[in-house]
mmCIF file of the C-alpha atoms, coordinates in Angstrom:
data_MODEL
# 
_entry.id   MODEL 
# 
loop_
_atom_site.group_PDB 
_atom_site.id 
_atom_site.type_symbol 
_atom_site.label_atom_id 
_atom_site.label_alt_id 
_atom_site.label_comp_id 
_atom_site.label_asym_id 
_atom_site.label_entity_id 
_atom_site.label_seq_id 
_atom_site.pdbx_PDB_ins_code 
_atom_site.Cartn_x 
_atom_site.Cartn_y 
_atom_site.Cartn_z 
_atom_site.occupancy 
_atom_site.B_iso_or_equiv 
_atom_site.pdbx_formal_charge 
_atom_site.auth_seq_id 
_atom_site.auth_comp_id 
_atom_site.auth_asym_id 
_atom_site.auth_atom_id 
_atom_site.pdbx_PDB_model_num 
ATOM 1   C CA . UNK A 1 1   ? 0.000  0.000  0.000   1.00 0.00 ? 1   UNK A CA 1 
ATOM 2   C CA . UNK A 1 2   ? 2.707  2.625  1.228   1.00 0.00 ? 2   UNK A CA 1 
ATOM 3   C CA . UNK A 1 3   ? 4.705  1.670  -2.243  1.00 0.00 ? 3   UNK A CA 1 
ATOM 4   C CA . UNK A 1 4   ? 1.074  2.161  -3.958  1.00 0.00 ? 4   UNK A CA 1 
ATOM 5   C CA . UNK A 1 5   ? 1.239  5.485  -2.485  1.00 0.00 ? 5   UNK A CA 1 
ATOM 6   C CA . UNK A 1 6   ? 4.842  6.941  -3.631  1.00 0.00 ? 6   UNK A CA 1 
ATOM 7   C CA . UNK A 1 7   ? 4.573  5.782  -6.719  1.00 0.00 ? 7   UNK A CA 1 
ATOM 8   C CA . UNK A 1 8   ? 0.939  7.730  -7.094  1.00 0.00 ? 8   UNK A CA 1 
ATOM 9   C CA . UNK A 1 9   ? 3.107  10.617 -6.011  1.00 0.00 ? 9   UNK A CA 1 
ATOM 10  C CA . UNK A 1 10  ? 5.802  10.297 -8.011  1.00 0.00 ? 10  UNK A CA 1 
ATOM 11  C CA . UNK A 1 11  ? 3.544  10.033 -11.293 1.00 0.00 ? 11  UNK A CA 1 
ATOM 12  C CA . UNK A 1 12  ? 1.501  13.152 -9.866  1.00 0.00 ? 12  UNK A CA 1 
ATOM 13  C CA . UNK A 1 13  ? 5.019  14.749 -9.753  1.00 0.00 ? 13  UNK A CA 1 
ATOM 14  C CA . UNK A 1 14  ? 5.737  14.023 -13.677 1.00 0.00 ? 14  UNK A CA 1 
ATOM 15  C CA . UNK A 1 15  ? 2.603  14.841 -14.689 1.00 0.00 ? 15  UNK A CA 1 
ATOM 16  C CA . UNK A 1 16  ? 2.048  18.298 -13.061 1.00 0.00 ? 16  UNK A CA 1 
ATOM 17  C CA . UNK A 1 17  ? 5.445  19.127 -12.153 1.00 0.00 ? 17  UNK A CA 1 
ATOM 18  C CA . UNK A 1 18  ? 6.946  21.242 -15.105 1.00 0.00 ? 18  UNK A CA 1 
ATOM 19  C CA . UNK A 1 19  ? 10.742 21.222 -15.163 1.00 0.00 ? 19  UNK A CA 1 
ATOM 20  C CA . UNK A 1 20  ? 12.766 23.643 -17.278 1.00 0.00 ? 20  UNK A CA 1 
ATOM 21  C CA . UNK A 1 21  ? 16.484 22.090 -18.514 1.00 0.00 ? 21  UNK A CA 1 
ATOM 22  C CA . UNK A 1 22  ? 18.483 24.699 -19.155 1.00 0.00 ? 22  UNK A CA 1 
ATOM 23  C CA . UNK A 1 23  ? 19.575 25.623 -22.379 1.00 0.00 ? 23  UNK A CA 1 
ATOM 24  C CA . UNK A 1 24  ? 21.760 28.911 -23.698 1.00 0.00 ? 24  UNK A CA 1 
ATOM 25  C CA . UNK A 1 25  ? 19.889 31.542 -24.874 1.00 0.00 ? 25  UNK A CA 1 
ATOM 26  C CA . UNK A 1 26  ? 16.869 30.916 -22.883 1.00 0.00 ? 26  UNK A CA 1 
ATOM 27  C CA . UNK A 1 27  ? 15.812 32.876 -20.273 1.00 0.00 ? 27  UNK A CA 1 
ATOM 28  C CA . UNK A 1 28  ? 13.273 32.812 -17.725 1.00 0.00 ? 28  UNK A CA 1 
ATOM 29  C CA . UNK A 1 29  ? 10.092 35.174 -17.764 1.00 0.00 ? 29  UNK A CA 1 
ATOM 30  C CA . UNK A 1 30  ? 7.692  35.763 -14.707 1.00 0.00 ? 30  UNK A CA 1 
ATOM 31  C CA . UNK A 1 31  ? 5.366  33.396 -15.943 1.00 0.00 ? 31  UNK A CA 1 
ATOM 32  C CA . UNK A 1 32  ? 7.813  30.742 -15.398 1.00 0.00 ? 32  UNK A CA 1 
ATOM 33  C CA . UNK A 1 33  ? 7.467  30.916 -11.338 1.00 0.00 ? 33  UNK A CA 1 
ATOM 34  C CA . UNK A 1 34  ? 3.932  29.272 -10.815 1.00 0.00 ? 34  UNK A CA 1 
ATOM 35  C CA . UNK A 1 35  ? 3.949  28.638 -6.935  1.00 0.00 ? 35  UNK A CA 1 
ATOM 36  C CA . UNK A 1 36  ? 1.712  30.481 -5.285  1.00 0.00 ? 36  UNK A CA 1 
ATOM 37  C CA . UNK A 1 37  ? 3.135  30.318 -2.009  1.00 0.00 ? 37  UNK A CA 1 
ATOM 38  C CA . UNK A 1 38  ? 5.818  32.588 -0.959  1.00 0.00 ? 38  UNK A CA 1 
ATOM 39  C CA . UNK A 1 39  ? 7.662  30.586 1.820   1.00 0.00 ? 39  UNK A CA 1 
ATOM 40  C CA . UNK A 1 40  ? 10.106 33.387 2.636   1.00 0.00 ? 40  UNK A CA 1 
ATOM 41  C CA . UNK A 1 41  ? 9.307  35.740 5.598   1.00 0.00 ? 41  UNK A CA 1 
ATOM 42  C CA . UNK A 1 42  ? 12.727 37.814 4.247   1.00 0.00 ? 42  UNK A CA 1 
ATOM 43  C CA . UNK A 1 43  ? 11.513 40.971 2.794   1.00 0.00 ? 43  UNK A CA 1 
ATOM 44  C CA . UNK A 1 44  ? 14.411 41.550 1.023   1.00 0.00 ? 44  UNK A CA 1 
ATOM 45  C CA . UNK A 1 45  ? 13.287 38.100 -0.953  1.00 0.00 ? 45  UNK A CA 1 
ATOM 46  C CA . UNK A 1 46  ? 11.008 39.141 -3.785  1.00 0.00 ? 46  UNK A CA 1 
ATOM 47  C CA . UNK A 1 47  ? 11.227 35.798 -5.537  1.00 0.00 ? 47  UNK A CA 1 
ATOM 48  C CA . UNK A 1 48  ? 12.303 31.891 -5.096  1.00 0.00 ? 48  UNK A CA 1 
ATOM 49  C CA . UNK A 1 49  ? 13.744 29.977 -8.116  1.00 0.00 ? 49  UNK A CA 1 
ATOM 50  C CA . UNK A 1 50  ? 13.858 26.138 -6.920  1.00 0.00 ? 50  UNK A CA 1 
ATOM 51  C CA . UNK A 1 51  ? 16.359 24.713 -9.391  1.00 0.00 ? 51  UNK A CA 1 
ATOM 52  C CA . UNK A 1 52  ? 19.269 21.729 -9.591  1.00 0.00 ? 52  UNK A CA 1 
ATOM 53  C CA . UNK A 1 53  ? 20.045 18.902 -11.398 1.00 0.00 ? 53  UNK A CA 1 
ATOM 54  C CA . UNK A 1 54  ? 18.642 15.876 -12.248 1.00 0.00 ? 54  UNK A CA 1 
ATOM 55  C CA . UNK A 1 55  ? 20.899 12.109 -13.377 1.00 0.00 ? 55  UNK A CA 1 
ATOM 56  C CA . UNK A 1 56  ? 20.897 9.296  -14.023 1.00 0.00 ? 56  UNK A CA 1 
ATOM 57  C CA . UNK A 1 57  ? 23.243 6.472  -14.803 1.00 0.00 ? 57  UNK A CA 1 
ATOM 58  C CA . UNK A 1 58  ? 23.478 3.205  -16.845 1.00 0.00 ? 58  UNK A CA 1 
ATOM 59  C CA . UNK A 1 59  ? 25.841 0.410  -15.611 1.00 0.00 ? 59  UNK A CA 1 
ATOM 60  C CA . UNK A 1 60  ? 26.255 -2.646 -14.740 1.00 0.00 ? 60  UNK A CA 1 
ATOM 61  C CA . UNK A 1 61  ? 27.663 -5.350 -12.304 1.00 0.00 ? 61  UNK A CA 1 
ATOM 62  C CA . UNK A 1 62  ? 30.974 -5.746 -14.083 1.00 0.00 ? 62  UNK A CA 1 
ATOM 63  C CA . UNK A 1 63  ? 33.180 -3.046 -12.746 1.00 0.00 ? 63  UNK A CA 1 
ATOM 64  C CA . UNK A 1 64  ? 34.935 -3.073 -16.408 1.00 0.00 ? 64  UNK A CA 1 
ATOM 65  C CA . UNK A 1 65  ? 32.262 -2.398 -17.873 1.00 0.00 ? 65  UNK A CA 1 
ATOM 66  C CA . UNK A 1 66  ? 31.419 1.172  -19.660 1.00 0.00 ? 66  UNK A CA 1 
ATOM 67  C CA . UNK A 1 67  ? 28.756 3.922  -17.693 1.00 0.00 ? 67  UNK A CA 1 
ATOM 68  C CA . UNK A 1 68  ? 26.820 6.152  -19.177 1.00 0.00 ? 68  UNK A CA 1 
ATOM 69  C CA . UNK A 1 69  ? 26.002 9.346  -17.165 1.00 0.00 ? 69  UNK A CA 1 
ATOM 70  C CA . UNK A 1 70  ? 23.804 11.936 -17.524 1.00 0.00 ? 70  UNK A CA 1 
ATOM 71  C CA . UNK A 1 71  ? 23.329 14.785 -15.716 1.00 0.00 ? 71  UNK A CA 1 
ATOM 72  C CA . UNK A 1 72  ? 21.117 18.123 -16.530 1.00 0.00 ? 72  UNK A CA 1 
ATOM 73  C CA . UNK A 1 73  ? 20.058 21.458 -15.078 1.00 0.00 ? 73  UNK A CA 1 
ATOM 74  C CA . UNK A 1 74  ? 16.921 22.010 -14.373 1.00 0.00 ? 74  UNK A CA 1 
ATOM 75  C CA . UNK A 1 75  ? 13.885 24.687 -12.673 1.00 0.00 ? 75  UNK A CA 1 
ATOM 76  C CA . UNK A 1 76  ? 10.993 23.320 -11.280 1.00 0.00 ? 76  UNK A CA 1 
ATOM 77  C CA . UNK A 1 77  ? 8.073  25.855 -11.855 1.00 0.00 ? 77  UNK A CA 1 
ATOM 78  C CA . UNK A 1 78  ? 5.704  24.554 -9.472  1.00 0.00 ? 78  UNK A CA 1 
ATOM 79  C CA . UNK A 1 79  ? 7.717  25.300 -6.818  1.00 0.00 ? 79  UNK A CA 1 
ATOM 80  C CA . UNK A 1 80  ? 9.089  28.902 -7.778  1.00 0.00 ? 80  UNK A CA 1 
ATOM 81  C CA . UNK A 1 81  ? 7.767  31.613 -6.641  1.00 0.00 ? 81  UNK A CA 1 
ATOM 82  C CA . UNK A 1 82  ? 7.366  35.750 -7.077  1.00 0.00 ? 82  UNK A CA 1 
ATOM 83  C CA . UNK A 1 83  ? 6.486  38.326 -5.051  1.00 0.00 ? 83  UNK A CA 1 
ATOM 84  C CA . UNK A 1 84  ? 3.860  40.188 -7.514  1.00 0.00 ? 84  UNK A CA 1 
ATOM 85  C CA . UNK A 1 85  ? 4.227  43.235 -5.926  1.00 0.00 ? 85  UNK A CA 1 
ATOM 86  C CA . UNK A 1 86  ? 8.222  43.248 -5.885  1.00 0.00 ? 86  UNK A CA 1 
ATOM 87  C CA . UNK A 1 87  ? 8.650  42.280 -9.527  1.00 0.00 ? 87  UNK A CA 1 
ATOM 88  C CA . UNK A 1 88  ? 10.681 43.886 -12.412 1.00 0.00 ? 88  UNK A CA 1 
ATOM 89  C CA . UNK A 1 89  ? 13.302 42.914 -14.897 1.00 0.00 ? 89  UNK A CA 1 
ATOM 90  C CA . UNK A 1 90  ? 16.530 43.335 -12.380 1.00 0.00 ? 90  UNK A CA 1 
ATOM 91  C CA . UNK A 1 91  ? 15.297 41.059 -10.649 1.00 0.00 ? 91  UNK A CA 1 
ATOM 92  C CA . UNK A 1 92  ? 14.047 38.344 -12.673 1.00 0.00 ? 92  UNK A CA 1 
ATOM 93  C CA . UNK A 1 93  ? 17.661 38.833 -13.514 1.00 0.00 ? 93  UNK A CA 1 
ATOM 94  C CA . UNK A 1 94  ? 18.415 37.825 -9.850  1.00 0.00 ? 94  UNK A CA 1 
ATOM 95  C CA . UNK A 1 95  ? 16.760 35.363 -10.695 1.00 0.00 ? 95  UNK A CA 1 
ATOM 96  C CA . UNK A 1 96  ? 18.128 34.168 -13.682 1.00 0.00 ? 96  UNK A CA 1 
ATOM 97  C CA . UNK A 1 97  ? 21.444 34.160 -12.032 1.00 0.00 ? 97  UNK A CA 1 
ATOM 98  C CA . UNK A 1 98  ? 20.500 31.381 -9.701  1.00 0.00 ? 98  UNK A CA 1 
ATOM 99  C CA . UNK A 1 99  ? 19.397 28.846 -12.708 1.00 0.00 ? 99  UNK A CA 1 
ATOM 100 C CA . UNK A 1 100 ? 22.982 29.691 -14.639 1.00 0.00 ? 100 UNK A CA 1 
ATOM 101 C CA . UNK A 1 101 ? 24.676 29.177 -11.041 1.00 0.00 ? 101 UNK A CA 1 
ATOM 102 C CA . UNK A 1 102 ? 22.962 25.538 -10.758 1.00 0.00 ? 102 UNK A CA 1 
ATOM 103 C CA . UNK A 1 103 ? 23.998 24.936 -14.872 1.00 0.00 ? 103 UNK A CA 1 
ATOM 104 C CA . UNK A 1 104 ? 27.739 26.069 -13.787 1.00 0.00 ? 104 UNK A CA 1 
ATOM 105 C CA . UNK A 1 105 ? 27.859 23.441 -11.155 1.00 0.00 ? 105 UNK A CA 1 
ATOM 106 C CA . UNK A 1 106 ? 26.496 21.148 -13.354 1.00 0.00 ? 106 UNK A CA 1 
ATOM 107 C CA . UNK A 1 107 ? 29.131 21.075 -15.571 1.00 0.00 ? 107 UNK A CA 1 
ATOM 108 C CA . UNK A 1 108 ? 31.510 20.998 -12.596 1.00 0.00 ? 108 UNK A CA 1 
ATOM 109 C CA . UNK A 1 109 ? 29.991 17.810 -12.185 1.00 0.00 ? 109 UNK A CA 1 
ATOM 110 C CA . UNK A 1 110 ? 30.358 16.334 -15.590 1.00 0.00 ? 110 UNK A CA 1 
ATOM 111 C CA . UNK A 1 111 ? 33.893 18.014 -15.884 1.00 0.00 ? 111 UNK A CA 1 
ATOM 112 C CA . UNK A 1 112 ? 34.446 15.779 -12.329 1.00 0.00 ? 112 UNK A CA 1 
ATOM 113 C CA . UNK A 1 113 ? 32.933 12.877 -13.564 1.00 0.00 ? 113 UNK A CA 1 
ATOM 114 C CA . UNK A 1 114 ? 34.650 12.801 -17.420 1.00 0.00 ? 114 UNK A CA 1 
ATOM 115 C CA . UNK A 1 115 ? 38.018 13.339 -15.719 1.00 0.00 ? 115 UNK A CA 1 
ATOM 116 C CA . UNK A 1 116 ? 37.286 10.025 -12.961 1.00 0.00 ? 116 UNK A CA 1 
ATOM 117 C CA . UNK A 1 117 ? 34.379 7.767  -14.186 1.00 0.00 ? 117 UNK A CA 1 
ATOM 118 C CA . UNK A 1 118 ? 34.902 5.580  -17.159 1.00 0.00 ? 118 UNK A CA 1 
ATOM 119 C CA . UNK A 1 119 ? 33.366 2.137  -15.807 1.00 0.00 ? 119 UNK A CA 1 
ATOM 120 C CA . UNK A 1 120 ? 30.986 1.069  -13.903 1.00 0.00 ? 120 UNK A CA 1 
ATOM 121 C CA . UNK A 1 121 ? 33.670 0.021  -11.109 1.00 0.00 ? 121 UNK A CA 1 
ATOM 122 C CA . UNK A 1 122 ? 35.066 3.661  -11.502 1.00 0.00 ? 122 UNK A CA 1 
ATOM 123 C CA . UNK A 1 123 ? 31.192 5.114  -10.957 1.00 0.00 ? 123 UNK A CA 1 
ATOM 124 C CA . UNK A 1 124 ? 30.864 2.858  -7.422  1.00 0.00 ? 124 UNK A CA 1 
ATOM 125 C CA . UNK A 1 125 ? 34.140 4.051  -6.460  1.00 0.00 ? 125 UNK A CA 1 
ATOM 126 C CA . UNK A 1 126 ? 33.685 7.842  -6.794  1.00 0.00 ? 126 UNK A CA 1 
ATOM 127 C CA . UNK A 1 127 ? 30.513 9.356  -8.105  1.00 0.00 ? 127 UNK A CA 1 
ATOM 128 C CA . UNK A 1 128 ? 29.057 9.339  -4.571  1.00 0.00 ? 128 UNK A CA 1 
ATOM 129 C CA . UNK A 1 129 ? 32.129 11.378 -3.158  1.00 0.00 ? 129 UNK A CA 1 
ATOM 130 C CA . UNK A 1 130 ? 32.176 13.698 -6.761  1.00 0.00 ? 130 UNK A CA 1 
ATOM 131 C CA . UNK A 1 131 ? 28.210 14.182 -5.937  1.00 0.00 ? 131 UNK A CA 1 
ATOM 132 C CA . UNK A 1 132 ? 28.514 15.237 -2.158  1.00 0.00 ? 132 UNK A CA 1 
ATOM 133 C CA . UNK A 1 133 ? 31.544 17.598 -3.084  1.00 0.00 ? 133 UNK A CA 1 
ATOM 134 C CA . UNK A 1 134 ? 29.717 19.647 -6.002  1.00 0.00 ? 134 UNK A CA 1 
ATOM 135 C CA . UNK A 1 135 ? 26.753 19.532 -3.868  1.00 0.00 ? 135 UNK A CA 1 
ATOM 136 C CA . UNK A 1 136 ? 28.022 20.953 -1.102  1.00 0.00 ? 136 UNK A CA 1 
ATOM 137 C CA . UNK A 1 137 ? 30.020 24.019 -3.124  1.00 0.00 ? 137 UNK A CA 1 
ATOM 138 C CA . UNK A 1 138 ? 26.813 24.137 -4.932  1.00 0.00 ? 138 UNK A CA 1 
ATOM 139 C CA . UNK A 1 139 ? 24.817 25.305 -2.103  1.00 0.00 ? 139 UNK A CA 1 
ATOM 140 C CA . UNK A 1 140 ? 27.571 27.380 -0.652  1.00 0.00 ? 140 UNK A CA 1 
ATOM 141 C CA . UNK A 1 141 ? 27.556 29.076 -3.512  1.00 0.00 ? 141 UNK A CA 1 
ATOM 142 C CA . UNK A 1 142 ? 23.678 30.389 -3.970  1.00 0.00 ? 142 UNK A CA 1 
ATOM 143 C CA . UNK A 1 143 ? 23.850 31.322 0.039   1.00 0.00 ? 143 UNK A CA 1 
ATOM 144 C CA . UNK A 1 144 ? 26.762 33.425 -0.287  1.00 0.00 ? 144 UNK A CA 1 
ATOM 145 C CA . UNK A 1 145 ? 25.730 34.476 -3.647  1.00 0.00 ? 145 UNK A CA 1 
ATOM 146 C CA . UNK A 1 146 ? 21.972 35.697 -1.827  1.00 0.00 ? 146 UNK A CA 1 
ATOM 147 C CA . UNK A 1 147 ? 24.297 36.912 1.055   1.00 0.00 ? 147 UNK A CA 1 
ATOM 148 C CA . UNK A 1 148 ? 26.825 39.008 -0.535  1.00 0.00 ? 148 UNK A CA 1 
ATOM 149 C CA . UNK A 1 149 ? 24.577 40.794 -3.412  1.00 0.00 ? 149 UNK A CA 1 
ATOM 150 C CA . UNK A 1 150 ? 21.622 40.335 -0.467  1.00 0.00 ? 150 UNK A CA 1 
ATOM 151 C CA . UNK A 1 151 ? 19.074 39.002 -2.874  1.00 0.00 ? 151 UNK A CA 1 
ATOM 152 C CA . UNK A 1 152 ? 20.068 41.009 -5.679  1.00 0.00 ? 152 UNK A CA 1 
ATOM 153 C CA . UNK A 1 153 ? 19.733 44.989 -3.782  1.00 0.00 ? 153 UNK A CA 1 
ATOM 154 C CA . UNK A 1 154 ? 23.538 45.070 -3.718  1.00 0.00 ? 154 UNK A CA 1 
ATOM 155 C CA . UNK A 1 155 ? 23.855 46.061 -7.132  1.00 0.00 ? 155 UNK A CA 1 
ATOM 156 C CA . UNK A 1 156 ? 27.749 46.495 -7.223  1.00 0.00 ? 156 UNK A CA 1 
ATOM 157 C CA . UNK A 1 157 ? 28.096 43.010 -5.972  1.00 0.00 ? 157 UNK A CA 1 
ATOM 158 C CA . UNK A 1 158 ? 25.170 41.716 -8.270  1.00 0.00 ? 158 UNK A CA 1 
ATOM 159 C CA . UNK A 1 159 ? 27.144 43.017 -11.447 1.00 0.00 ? 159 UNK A CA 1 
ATOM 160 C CA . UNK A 1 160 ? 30.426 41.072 -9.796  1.00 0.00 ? 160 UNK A CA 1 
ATOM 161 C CA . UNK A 1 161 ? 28.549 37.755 -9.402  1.00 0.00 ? 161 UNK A CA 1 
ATOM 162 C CA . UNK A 1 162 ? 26.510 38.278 -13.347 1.00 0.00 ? 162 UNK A CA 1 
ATOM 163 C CA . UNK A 1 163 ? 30.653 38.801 -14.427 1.00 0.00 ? 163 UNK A CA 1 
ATOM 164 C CA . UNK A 1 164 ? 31.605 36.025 -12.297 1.00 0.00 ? 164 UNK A CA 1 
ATOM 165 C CA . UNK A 1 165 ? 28.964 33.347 -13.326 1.00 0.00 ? 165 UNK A CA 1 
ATOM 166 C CA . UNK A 1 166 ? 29.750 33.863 -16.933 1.00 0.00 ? 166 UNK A CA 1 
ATOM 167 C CA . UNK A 1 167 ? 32.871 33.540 -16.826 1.00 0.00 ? 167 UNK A CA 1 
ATOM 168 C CA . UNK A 1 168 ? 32.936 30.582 -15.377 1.00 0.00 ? 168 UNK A CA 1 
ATOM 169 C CA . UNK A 1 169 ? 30.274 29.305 -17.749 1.00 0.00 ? 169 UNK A CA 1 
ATOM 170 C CA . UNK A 1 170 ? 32.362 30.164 -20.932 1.00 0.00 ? 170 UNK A CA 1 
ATOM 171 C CA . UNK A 1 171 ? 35.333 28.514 -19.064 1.00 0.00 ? 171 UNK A CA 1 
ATOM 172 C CA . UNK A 1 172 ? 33.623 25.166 -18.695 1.00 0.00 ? 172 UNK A CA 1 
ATOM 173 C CA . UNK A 1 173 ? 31.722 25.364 -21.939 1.00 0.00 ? 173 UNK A CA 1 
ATOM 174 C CA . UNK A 1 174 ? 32.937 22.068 -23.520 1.00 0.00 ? 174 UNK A CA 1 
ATOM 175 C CA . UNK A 1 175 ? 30.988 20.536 -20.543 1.00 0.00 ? 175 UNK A CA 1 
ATOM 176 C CA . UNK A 1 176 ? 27.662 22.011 -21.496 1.00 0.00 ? 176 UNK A CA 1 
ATOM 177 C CA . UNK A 1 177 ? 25.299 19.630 -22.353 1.00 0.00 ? 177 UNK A CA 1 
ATOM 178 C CA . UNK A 1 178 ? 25.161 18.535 -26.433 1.00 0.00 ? 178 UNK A CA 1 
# 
């Protein structure tokens, strides 16, 4: 019964749960952040963007054996949100910034895992320790990133960051997804 029930959830999930990979070029608009529920009692937060990644593997029980990984960035609309009142293009901006900081860890990720996973010995071995590392800078990251431009009012240090985060994109740009 209990099994009954995840799964139920987990189909609910797929079919009402719109994800966003990230691509270049595309940006996201307002009507991208569907939650209606602001969850923040910060009033410097005007908006949420709840984004990651998302992989999955293919391997098997020979450790010799090639793995396939695959690993994407993605926003979950459902559970972004916007302040109506607080929004304008800067800080959809903000915004923005937060989905290109999840795609720039991503391909920290694949850059980790193309330089130390070829098998499926090699995956067992390391992917969990390559995962918890670019997980944890990951979220480091977006809090000091919130922190230090404070949610996107520091404007100075919001121009630093936009520099910053596309730098490092063009610098890892052979790991962006084909």
């Amino acid at each position: 019964m209990r099994l009954t029930f995840v799964l139920c959830l987990l189909a609910a999930e797929l079919v009402f749960g719109q994800k966003i990979t990230w691509e270049e070029g595309r940006k996201l608009t307002w009507d991208n952040f569907k939650s209606p529920v602001n969850r923040k009692k910060n009033p410097d937060v005007a908006a949420y963007t709840h984004c990651g990644w998302e992989f999955s593997s293919i391997k098997s029980s020979n450790p010799k054996a090639p793995v396939t990984i695959t690993i994407k960035t993605i926003f979950n609309e459902e559970k972004s949100w916007k302040d109506v009142k607080k929004m304008d293009d800067y800080i959809l901006l903000h915004e923005q910034k937060h989905f290109d900081i999840a795609e720039l860890f991503v391909r920290k990720f694949r850059k980790a895992v193309a330089e130390k996973i070829r098998t499926s010995g090699d995956y067992n071995k390391y992917f969990k320790a390559i995962y918890d590392g670019i997980s944890n800078d990951y979220q480091d990251f977006q809090m000091a990133y919130d922190r230090e431009t404070r949610h996107g009012i520091n404007k100075e240090k919001q121009t630093e960051y936009n520099n910053t985060i596309s730098e490092q994109l063009d610098n890892l740009k052979s790991y962006q997804a084909p």
